[in-house]
C-alpha positions as CSV (number, residue, x, y, z in Angstrom):
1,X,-30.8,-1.1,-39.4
2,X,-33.0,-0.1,-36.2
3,X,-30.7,-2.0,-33.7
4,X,-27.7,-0.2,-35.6
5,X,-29.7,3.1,-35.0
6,X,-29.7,2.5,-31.5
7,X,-26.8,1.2,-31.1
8,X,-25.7,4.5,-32.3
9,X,-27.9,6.4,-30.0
10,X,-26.9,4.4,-27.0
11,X,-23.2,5.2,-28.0
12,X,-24.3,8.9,-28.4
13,X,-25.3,8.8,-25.3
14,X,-22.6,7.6,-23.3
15,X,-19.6,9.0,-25.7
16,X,-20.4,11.4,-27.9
17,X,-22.8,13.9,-28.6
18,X,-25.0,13.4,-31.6
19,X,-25.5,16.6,-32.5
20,X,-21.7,16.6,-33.7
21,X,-19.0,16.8,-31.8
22,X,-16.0,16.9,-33.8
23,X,-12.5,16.2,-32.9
24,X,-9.1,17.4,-34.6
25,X,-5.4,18.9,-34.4
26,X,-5.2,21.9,-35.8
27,X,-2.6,24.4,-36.7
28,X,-2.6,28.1,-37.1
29,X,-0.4,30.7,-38.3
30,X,1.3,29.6,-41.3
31,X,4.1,28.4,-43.3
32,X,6.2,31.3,-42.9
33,X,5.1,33.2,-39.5
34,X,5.9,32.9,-36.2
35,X,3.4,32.7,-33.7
36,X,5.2,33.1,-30.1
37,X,3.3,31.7,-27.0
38,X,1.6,31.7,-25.1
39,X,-1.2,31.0,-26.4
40,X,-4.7,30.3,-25.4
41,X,-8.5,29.6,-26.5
42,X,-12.2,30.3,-25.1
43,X,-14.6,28.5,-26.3
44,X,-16.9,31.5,-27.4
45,X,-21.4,31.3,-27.3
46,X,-21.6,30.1,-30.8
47,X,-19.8,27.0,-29.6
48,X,-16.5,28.1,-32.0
49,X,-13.2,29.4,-30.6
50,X,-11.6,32.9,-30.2
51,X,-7.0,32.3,-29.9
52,X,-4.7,34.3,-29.2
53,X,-0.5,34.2,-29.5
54,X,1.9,36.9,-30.8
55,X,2.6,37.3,-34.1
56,X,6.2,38.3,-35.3
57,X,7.1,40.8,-38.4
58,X,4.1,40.6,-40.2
59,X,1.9,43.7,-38.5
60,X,2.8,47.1,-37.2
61,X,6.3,46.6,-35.3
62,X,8.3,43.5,-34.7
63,X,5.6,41.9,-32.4
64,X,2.3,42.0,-32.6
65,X,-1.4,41.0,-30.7
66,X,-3.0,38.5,-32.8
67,X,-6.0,37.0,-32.3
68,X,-8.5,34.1,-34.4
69,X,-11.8,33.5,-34.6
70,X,-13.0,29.9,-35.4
71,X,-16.0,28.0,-36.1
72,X,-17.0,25.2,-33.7
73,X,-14.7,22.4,-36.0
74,X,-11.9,25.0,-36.0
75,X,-12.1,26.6,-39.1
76,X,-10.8,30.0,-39.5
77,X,-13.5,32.6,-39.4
78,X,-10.8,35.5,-38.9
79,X,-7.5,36.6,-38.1
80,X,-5.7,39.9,-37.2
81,X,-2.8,41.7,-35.4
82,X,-3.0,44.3,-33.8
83,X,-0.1,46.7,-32.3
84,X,2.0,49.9,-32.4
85,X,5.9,50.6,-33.8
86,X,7.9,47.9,-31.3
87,X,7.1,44.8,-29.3
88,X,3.0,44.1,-28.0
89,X,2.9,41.1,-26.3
90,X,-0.2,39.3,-25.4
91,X,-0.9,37.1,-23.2
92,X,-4.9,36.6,-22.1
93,X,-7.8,37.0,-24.2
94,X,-11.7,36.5,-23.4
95,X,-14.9,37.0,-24.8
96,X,-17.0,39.4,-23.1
97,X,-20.7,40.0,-21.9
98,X,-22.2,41.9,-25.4
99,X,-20.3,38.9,-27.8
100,X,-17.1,41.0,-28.5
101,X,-13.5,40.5,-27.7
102,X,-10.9,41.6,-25.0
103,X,-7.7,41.0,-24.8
104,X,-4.4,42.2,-22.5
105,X,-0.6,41.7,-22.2
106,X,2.3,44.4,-22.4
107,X,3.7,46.6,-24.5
108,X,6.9,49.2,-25.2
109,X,5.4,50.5,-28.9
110,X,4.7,53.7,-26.2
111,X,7.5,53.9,-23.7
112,X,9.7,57.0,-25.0
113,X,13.1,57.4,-23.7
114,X,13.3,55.3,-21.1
115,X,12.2,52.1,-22.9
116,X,9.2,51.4,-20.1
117,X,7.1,48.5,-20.5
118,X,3.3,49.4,-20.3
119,X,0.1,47.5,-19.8
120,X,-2.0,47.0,-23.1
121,X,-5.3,46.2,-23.4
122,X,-7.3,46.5,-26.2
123,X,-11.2,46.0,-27.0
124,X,-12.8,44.3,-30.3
125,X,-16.2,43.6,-31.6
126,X,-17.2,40.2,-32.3
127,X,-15.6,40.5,-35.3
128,X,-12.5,41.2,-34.5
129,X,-13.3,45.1,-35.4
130,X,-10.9,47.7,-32.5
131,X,-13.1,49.2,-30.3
132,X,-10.9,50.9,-27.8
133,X,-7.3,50.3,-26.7
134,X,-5.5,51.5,-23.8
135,X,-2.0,51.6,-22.2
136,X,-1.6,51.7,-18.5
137,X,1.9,53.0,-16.7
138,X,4.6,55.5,-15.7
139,X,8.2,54.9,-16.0
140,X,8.0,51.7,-14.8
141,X,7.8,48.7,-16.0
142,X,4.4,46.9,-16.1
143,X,3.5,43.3,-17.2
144,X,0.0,42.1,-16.8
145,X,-0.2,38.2,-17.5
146,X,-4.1,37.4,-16.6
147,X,-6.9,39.4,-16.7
148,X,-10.6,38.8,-16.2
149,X,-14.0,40.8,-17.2
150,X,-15.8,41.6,-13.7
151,X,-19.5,41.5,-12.5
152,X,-20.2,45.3,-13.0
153,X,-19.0,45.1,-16.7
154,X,-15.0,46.2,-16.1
155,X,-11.7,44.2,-16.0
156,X,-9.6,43.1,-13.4
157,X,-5.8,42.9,-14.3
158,X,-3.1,40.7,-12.6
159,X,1.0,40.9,-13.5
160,X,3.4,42.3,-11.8
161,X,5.7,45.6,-12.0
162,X,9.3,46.1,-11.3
163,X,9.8,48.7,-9.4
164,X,13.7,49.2,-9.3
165,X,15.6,45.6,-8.8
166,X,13.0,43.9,-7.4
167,X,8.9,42.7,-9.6
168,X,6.2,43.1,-7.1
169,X,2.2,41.7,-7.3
170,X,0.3,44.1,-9.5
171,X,-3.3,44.7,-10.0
172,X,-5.1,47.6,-12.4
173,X,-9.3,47.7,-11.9
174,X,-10.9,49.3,-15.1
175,X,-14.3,50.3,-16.0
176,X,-16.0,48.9,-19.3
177,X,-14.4,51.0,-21.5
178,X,-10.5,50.6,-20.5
179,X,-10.5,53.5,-17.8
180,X,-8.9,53.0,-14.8
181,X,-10.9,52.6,-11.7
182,X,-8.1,51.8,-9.2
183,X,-4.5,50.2,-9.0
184,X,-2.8,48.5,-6.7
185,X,0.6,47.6,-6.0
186,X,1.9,45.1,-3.2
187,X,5.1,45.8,-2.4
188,X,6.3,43.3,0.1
189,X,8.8,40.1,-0.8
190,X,9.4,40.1,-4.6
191,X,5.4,38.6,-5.4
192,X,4.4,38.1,-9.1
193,X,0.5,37.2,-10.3
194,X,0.5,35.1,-13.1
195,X,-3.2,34.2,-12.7
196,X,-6.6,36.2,-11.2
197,X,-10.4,35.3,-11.0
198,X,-12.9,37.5,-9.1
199,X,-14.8,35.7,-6.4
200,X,-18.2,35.1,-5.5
201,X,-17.9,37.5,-2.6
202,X,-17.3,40.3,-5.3
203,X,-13.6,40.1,-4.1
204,X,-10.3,38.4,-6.3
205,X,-8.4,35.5,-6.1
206,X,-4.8,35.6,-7.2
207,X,-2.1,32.7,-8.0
208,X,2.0,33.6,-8.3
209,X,5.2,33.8,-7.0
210,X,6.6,35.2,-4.2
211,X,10.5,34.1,-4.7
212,X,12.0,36.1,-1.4
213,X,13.8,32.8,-0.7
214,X,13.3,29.9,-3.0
215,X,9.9,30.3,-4.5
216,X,7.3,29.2,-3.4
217,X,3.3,29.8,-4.8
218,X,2.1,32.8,-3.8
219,X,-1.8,32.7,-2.8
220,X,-3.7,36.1,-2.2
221,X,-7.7,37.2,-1.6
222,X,-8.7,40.5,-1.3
223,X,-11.8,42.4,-1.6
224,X,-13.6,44.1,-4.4
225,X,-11.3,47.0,-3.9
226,X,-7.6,44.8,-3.8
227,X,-7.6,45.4,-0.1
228,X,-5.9,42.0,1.3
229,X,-7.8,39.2,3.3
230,X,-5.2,36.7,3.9
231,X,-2.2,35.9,2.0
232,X,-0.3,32.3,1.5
233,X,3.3,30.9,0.7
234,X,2.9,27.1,-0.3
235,X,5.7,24.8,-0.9
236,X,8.3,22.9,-0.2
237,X,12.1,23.1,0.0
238,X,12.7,23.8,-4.1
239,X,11.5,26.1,-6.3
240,X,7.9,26.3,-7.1
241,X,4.7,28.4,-9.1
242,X,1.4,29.5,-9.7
243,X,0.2,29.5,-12.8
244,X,-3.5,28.8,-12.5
245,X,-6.1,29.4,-10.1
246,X,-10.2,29.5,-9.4
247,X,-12.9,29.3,-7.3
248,X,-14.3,25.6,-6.7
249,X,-17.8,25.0,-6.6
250,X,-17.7,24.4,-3.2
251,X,-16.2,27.5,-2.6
252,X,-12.7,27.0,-1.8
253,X,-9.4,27.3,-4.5
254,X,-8.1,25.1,-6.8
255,X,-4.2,26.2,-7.7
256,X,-2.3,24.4,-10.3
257,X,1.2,24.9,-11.3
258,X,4.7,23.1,-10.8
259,X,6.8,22.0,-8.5
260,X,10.9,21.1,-7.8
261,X,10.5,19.8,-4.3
262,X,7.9,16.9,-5.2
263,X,7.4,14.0,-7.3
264,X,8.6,11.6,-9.9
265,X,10.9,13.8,-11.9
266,X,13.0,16.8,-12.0
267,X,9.5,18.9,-11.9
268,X,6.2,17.9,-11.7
269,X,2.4,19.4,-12.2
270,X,1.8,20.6,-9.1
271,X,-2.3,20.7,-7.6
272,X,-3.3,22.3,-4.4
273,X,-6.9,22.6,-2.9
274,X,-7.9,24.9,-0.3
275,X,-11.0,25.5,1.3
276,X,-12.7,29.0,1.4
277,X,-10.1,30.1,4.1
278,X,-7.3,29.1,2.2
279,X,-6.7,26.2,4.4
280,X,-5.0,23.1,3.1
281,X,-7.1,20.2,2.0
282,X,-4.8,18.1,-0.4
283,X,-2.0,18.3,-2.7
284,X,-0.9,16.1,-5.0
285,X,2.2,15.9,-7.6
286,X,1.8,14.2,-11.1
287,X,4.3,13.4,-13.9
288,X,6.6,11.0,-15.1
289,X,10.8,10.9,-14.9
290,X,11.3,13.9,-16.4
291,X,9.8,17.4,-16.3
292,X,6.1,18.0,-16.4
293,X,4.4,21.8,-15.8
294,X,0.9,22.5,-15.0
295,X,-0.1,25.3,-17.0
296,X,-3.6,25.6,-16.4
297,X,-6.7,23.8,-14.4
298,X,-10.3,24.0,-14.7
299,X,-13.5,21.9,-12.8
300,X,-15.8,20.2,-15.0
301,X,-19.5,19.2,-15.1
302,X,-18.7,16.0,-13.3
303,X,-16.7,18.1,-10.3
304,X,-13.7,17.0,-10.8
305,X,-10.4,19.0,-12.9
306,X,-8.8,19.2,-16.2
307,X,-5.2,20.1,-16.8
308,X,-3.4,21.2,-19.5
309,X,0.9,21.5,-19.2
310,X,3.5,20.0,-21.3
311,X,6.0,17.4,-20.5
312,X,8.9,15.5,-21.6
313,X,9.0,12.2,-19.9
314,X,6.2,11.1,-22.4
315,X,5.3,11.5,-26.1
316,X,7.1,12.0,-29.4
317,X,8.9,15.3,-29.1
318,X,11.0,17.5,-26.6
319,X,8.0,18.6,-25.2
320,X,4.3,17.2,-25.5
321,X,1.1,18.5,-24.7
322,X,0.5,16.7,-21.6
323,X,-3.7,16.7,-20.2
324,X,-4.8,14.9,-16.9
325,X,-8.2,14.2,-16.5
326,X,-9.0,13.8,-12.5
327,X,-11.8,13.3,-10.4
328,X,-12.9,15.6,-7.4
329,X,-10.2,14.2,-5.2
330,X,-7.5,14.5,-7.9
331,X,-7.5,10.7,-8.6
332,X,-6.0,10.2,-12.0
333,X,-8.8,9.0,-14.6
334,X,-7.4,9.8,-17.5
335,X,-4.0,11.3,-19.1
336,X,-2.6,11.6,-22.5
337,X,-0.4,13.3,-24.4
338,X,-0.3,15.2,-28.0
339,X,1.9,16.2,-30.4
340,X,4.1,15.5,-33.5
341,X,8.2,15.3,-33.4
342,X,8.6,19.1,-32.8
343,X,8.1,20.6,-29.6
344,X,4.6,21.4,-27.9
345,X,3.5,23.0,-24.7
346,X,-0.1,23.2,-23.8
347,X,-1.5,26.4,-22.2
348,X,-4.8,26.7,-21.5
349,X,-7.7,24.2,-21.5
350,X,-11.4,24.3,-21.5
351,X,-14.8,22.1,-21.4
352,X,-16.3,22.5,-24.2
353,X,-20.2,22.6,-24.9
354,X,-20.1,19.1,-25.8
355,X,-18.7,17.3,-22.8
356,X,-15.1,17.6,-24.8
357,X,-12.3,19.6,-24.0
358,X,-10.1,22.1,-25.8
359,X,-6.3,22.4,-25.2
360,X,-4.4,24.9,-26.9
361,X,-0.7,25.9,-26.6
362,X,2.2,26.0,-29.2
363,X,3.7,23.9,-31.6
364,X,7.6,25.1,-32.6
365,X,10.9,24.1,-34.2
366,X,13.7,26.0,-35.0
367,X,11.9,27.6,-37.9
368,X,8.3,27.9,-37.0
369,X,5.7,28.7,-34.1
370,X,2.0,28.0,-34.3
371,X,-0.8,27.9,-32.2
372,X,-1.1,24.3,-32.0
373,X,-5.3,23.5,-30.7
374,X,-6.3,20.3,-29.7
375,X,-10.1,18.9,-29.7
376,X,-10.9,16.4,-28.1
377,X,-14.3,14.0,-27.1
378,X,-14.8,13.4,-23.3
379,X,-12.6,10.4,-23.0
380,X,-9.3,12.7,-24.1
381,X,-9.3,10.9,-28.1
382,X,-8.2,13.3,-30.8
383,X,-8.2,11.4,-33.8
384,X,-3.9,11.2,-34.0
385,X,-0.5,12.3,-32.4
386,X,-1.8,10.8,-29.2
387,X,-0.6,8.3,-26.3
388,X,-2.3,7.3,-23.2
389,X,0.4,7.4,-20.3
390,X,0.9,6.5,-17.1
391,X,1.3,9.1,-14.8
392,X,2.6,8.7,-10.9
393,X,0.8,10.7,-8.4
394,X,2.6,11.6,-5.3
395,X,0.5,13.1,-2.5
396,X,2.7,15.6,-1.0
397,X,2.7,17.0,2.7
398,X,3.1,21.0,1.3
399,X,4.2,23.6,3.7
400,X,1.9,26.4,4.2
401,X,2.6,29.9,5.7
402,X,1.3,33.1,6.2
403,X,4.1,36.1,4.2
404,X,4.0,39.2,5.6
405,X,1.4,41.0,4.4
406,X,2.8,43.8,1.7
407,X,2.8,47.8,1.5
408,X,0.3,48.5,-0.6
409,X,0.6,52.0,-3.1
410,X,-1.0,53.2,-6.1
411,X,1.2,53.3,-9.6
412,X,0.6,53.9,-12.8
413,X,-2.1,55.6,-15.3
414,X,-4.2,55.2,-18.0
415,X,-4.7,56.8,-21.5
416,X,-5.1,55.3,-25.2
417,X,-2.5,54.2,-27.1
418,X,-2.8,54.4,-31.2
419,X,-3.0,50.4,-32.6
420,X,-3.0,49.9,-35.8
421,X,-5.0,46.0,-36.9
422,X,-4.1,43.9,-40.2
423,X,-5.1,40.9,-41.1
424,X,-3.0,37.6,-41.2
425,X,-2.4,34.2,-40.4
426,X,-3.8,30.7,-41.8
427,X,-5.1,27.1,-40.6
428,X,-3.8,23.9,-41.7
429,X,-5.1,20.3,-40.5
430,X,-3.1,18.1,-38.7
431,X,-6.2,15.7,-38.3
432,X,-9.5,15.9,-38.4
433,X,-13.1,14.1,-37.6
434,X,-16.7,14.3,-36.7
435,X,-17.3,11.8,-34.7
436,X,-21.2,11.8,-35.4
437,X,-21.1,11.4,-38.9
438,X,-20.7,7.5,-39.9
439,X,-19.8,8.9,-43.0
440,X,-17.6,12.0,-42.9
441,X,-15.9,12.8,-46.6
442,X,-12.4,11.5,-46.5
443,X,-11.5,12.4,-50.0
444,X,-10.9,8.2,-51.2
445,X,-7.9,8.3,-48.5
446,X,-10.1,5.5,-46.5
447,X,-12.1,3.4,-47.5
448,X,-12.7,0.4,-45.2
449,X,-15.7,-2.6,-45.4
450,X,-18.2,-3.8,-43.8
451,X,-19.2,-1.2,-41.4
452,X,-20.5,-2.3,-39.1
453,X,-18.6,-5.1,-39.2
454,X,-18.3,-8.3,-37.2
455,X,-14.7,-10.6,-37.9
456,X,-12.7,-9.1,-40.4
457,X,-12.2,-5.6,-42.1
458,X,-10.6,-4.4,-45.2
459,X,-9.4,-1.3,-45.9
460,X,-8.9,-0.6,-49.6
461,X,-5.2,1.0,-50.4
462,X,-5.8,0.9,-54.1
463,X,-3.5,4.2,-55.1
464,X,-1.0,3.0,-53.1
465,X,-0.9,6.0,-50.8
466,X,-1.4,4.8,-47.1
467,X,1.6,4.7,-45.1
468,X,0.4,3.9,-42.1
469,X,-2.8,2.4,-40.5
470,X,-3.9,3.5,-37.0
471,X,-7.3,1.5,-34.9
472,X,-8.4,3.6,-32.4
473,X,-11.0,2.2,-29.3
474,X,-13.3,4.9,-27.1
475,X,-10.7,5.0,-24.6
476,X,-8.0,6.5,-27.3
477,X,-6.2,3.2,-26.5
478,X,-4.1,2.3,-29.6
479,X,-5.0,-1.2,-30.5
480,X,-3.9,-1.7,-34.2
481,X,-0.8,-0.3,-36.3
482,X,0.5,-1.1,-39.7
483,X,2.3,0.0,-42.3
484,X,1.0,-1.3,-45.5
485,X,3.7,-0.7,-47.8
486,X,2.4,-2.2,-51.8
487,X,-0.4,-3.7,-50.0
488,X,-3.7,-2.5,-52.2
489,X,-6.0,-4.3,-49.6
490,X,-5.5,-5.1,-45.7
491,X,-7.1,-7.5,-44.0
492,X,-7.7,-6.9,-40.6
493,X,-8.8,-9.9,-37.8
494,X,-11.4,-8.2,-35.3
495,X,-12.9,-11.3,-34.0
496,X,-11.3,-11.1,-30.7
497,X,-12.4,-6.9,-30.8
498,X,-15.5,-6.3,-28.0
499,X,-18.1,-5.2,-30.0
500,X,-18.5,-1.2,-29.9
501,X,-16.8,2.1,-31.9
502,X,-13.5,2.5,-32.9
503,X,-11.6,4.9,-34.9
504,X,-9.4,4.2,-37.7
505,X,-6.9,6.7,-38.6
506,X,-5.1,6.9,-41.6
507,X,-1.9,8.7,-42.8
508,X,-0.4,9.9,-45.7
509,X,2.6,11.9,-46.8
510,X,0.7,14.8,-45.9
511,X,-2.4,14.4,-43.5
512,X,-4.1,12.2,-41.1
513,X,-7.9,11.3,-41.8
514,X,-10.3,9.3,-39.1
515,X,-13.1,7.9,-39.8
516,X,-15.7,5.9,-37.3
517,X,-16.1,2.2,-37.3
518,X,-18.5,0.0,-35.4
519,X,-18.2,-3.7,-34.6
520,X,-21.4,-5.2,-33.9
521,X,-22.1,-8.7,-33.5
């Protein structure tokens, strides 16, 4: 028993956390709402989560905010929408300095006549309890896509607002309680922000668009006041976007997004780095035959980048959840996708406390949108729905060039704006496990012997209600499938297995369940 305990421990070590990590696929909305994207998830200082989507004809007009709460296994500590009379759209939420909430997209629950689309962004306690909300605008339209909360305790916005025929970049400053410090418009060659993060220098850095001829990614810093530094167009001949940018810890800019000009397929993830100057360092493009969009990028502890998109050259659907796991040089070491027979798109993506990631995006069919959140341990494993793939890189030459830089004017104003919150939504388990308990409660569903085991394993399928058996190994490498049919016990030949921990994975009509195995010879 003391060399299985350190067996254990030495697993812990270099796979898991022992303290619990837990891994699962989890829905949330319900059997009957629709949850529209995007959708995204912080992992919040109590180690749980706090979503957000849109959540249609169940709150205060058609569409409305809504936003989750979870506990750290993804259980549902609250839910609620909030909104006016017509459509509020979110689309960025964060957790801020004193443990509440914030969250921003756009709204036209406030326009009046001339059915203007405003800014709306709206303040919670840590339980999901309205502190403030605000609308921001004129007579234009406003769309804000990313926002962040700033060193001094405030927000910085990024969108875009049409002004006439043509969208231009957008930027709103606002103090800690939703007033409006100062805002910027760029009015130069048709440039949308779809991403902002404010600098070490105290100044922003913004990822977009700028389509004046076919689009290229749009790459702007400015100062703590959203007066321009430098400005770049990157590309290639096609079509291309920003959707995600941030500062390195080396100080230069990692952009991800998508790209028509490059690759394997019809459109592939598209990753840029720059140094602090905005110089090009490397680009690569990664994907498969078909389509593949980068949605979001992150560095983690080990200084290289996570990626979360969605593709359809790989996986089970139209679209999968597609994550790529690269090192500081944007080597591929791991990829994977996730997701059932419907379609899924991944949006955001995060490291989580314990060396794991979240992913979080939607899940949808004709019927039925839901947040659709993925958990995963440090090698990408899930516990089901999951395939390792084989991604192409292609290093790309990218063009870089220096727009003009754009008029810059002042547009729009602040005030509150009435929202009305209700309560709604619910969770349901796609799969489920915790990876540090040998003996997690499966409810009979498995029940396998000898673990540890050495040469053989049998799993017990004495009700008759297994229709399909799934082995698991760190990597999230499937290395076993069957389909039992009237079998009430499987024998399973693991002589030839290297010794370490697997993951068997079980399926019903209904659910998937995982439990741990170790080999140990």
């Amino acid at each position: 028993m003391k060399l299985f305990t350190a067996f254990i421990i030495m697993c812990c070590s270099l796979f898991l956390t022992c303290d619990g990590q837990v891994i699962f696929q989890k829905m949330y909305g319900g059997s009957t709402t629709k949850i529209g994207a995007p959708h995204m998830a912080q992992q919040t200082v109590d180690g749980g989560l706090i979503m957000a989507g849109r959540m249609e004809g169940t709150g205060a007009g058609a569409i409305d905010f809504y936003l989750a709460s979870t506990s750290a296994n993804g259980n549902l500590l609250w839910a609620k929408t909030y909104g006016n009379s017509a459509n509020d759209r979110i689309f960025s939420v964060l957790q801020t300095s004193d443990g509440g909430f914030a969250a921003a997209g756009w709204t036209n629950s406030f326009s009046g006549p001339d059915s203007a689309f405003f800014i709306y962004l709206i303040r919670t306690d840590g339980n999901g309890n309205l502190l403030w909300s605000k609308k921001i605008g004129d007579i234009d339209w406003y769309h804000v896509i990313d926002f962040r909360q700033t060193s001094d305790g405030g927000f910085i916005l990024c969108g875009y607002i049409g002004i006439g025929f043509n969208d231009y970049l957008y930027l709103v400053k606002t103090d800690g309680s939703g007033n409006v410090s100062w805002t910027k418009a760029y009015t130069g060659n048709s440039e949308m922000g779809w991403s902002i993060q404010q600098t070490t220098d105290g100044g922003f850095i913004i990822a977009g668009l700028i389509s004046a001829a076919d689009g290229n990614i749009y790459i702007v810093k400015t100062d703590s006041s959203g007066t321009i530094l430098w400005t770049k167009s990157i590309g290639g001949p096609g079509w291309e976007e920003g959707y995600s940018v941030f500062q390195t810890q080396d100080g230069g800019y990692m952009i991800c997004g998508y790209t028509d000009s490059f690759g394997a397929g019809g459109s592939d993830v598209y990753l840029i780095k720059l140094d602090g100057s905005g110089n090009l360092l490397w680009s690569n493009a990664y994907g498969g035959a078909g389509d593949e969009y980068g949605n979001d990028v992150r560095q983690t502890s080990d200084g290289g980048f996570i990626i979360a998109g969605n593709s359809n050259s790989f996986g089970a659907g139209d679209d999968d959840v597609y994550v790529i796991k690269t090192d500081s040089a944007g080597n591929v070491t791991w990829s994977k996708v996730f997701g059932t027979t419907d379609n899924e798109e991944g949006y955001s993506v995060q490291e989580t406390s314990d060396g794991g990631f979240i992913v979080t995006g939607q899940s949808s069919n004709t019927n039925l949108w839901n947040i659709f959140v993925v958990k995963t341990d440090i090698n990408g494993f899930s516990g089901c729905n999951e395939s390792s793939v084989s991604t192409i890189v292609t290093p790309v030459v990218s063009t870089v060039s220096l727009p003009p830089v754009p008029a810059v004017s002042s547009y729009g104003i602040g005030s509150t704006a009435p929202t009305s919150v209700s309560s709604g939504g619910t969770e349901s388990i796609v799969c489920i496990l915790t990876a540090s308990d040998e003996k997690a409660p499966v409810e009979n569903l498995i029940s396998f012997f000898p673990n540890p085991a050495s040469t053989e394993l049998k799993i017990k399928n004495s009700e008759l209600k297994i229709q399909e058996i799934e082995i698991y190994d760190m990597l999230g490498e499937k290395i076993f499938s069957h389909q039992p049919l009237a079998q009430r016990e499987i024998s399973i030949d693991i002589s030839r297995w290297n010794s370490g921990i697997y993951f068997v994975s079980v399926k019903d009509k209904n659910k998937v369940q995982t439990q741990k195995l170790v080999i140990q010879r």
